[in-house]
C-alpha positions in Angstrom: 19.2 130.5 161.6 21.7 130.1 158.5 24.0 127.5 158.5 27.0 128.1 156.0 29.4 125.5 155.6 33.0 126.2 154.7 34.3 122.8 152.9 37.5 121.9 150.5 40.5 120.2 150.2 43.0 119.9 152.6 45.3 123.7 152.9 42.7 125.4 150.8 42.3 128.1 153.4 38.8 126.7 155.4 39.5 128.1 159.1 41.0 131.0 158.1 38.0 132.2 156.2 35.5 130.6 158.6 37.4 132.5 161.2 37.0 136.1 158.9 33.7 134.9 158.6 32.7 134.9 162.1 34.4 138.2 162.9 32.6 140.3 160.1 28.8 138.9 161.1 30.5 138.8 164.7 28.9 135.0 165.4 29.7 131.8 166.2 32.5 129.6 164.5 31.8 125.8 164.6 35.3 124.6 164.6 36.4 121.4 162.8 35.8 118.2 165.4 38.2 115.7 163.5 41.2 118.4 164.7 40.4 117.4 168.3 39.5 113.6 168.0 42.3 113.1 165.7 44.4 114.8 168.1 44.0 113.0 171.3 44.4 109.1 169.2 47.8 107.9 170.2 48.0 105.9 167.0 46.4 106.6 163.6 43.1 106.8 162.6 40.9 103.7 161.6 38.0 103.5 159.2 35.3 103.9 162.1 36.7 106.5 163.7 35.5 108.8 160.9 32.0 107.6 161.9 32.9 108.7 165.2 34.1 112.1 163.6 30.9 112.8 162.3 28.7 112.2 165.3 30.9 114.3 166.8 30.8 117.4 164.0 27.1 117.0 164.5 26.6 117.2 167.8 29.7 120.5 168.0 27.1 122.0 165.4 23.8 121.3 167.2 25.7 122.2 170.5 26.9 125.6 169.4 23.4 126.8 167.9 21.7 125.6 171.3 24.2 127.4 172.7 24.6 130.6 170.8 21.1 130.7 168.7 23.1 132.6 165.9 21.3 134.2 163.5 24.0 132.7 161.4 26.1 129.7 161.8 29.6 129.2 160.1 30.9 126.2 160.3 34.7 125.0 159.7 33.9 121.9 158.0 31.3 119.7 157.6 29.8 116.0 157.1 31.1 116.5 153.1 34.6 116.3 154.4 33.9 113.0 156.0 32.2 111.5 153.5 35.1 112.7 150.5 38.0 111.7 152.5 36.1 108.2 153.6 35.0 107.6 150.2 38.8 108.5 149.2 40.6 106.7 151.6 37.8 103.4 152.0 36.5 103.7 148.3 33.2 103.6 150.9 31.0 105.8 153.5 29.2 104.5 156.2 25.5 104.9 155.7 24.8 107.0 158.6 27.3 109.8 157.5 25.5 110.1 154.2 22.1 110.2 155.3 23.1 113.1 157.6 24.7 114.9 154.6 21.5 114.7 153.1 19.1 115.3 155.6 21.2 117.9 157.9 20.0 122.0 156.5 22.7 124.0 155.1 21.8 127.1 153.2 25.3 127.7 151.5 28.6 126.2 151.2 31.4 128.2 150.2 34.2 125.5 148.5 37.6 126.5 148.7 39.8 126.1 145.6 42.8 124.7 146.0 45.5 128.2 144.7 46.7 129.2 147.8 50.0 127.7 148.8 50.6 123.8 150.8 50.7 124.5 154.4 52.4 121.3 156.4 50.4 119.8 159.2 50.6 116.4 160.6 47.1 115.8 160.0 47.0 116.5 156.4 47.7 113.4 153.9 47.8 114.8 150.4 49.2 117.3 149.1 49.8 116.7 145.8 45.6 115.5 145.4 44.3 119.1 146.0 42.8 119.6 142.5 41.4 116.0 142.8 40.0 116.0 145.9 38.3 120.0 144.6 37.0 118.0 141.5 35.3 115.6 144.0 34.1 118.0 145.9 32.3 120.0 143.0 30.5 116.9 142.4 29.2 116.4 145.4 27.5 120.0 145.6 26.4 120.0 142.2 22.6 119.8 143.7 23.1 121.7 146.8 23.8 125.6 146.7 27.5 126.6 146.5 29.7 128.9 145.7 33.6 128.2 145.3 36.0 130.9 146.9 39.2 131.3 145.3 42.2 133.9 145.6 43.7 136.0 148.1 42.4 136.2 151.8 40.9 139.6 150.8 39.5 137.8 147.7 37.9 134.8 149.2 36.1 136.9 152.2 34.8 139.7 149.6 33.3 136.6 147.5 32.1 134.3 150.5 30.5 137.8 152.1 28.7 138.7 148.9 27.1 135.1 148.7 26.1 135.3 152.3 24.7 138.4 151.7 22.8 137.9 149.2 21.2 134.8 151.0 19.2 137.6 153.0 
């Protein structure tokens, strides 16, 4: 099984594409577990709830390729989300979350740039930080095989198809 993981600032376009994704190779979609926890809070996340977060992407993940035993796995989000934002938010990680983003296989991330328009949801923070939080992001995958997906819908799935493709 491939595992690609979909991963960028906030409104850069992630579901949508992992969506797209999904339809073309007609698999499973992981979709993002922080939506749902963050969702059923009835106050506003804490610190350890992104440790909580991250078990739970985890286990979604490991659930749905049990479940589905893809040949290939897209996944809206990942662990690199958690561990950006937390080291953003914290100016820390909690140990556990980055030893699974180093450990955990992923054979490509596709890293959505930030030149699509704001959308306004109550869970997103930031968005004046897109180009910030992209830089950050860059960083992080600068050993780990990526490529960034930028411009219109059609754009981004021509791009994020030819680097899957080409994974084969």
């Amino acid at each position: 099984m491939q595992k690609i993981i979909i991963t960028g600032p906030e409104s850069t376009g992630k579901t949508t594409l992992a969506q797209q994704l999904a339809q073309h190779y007609q698999t499973v979609c992981v979709p993002e577990y922080a939506r749902d926890y963050i969702d059923q809070l009835n106050r506003s996340y804490e610190e350890y709830d992104l440790l909580e977060i991250a078990k739970g992407q985890v286990s979604r993940e490991d659930e749905f390729a049990a479940k589905h035993n893809p040949d290939l796995l897209i996944c809206d989000t990942s662990l690199l989300v958690i561990k950006v934002w937390s080291k953003v938010k914290y100016q820390r990680c909690h140990p556990w979350i980055l030893e699974q983003f180093n450990q955990r296989q992923v054979d490509l991330y596709l890293l959505t740039f930030p030149d699509i328009p704001w959308e306004p949801d109550p869970q997103r923070e930031h968005p004046h930080q897109r180009e910030i939080l992209f830089q950050l992001y860059q960083q992080e995958l600068q050993k780990k095989l990526h490529v960034v997906v930028r411009g219109s819908r059609e754009q981004r799935l021509h791009t994020a198809i030819e680097a899957i493709d080409r994974l084969d």
